[in-house]
N, C-alpha and C positions, 0 to 999 in steps of 0.2 A: 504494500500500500504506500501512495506516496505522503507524504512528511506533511502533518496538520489536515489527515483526513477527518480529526473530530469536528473542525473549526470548516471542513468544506461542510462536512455534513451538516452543521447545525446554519448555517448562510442557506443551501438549499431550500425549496419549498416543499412542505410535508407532504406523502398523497396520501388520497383517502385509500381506506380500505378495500381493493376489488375483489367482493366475493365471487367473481364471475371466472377469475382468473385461477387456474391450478398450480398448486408446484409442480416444479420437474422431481424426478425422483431424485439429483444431488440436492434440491433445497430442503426436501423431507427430510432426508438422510440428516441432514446439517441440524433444522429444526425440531427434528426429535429427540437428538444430544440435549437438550435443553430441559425435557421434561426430567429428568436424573438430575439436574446439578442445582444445589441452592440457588433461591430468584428467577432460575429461568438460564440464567448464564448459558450462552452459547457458545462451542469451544473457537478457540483460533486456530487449531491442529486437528485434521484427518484423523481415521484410527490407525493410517501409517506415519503420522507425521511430518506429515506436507501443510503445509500453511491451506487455510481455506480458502478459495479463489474472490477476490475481492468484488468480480460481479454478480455472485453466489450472494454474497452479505448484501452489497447495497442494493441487488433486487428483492429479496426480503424487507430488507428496510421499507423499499418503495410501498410494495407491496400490504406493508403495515404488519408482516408478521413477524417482524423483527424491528428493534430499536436501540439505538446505540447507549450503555450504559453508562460508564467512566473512561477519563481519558486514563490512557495505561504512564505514570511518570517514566517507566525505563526506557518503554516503545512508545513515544508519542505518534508515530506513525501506524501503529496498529488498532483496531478498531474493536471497542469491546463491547457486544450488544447481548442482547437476553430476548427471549421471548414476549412476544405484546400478549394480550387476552385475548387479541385475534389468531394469534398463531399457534397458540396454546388450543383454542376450539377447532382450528383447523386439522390440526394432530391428531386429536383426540377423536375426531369423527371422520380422519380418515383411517385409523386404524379397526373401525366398525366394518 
């Protein structure tokens, strides 16, 4: 990610929530990490250990089922989001 993506992201304009719109199966994959970790925390690492693709994250963001939490002080360049209540219900009934 490049350097003060918290500060691009928060300039940005929010969008609404499209329930009309699907995840692909990496934004699931991605967004289900989150229902296991306190808050929602979504990981910044794969379960191989490769950084999560940054158009993965800021289209969740878009999308409303993700939102960026804290800025990280070590990585300011890395991007730490959690789960929304949208994306949380999205999970949850697509695992039905």
């Amino acid at each position: 990610m490049v350097a003060g993506a918290q500060e691009q992201l928060a300039a940005e304009p929010r969008s609404r929530v499209d329930h009309s719109s699907q995840p692909s199966v990496t934004q699931l994959v991605w967004l289900r990490r989150g229902l296991v970790q306190p808050g929602g925390k979504l990981p910044l690492f794969d379960e191989w250990g490769q950084r999560v693709n940054e158009q993965t994250v800021r289209s969740c963001i878009a999308h409303g089922w993700a939102e960026p939490w804290f800025a990280n002080p070590l990585k300011p360049d890395w991007l730490v989001c959690k789960l929304t209540p949208a994306g949380r219900a999205l999970i949850l009934r697509d695992r039905h």
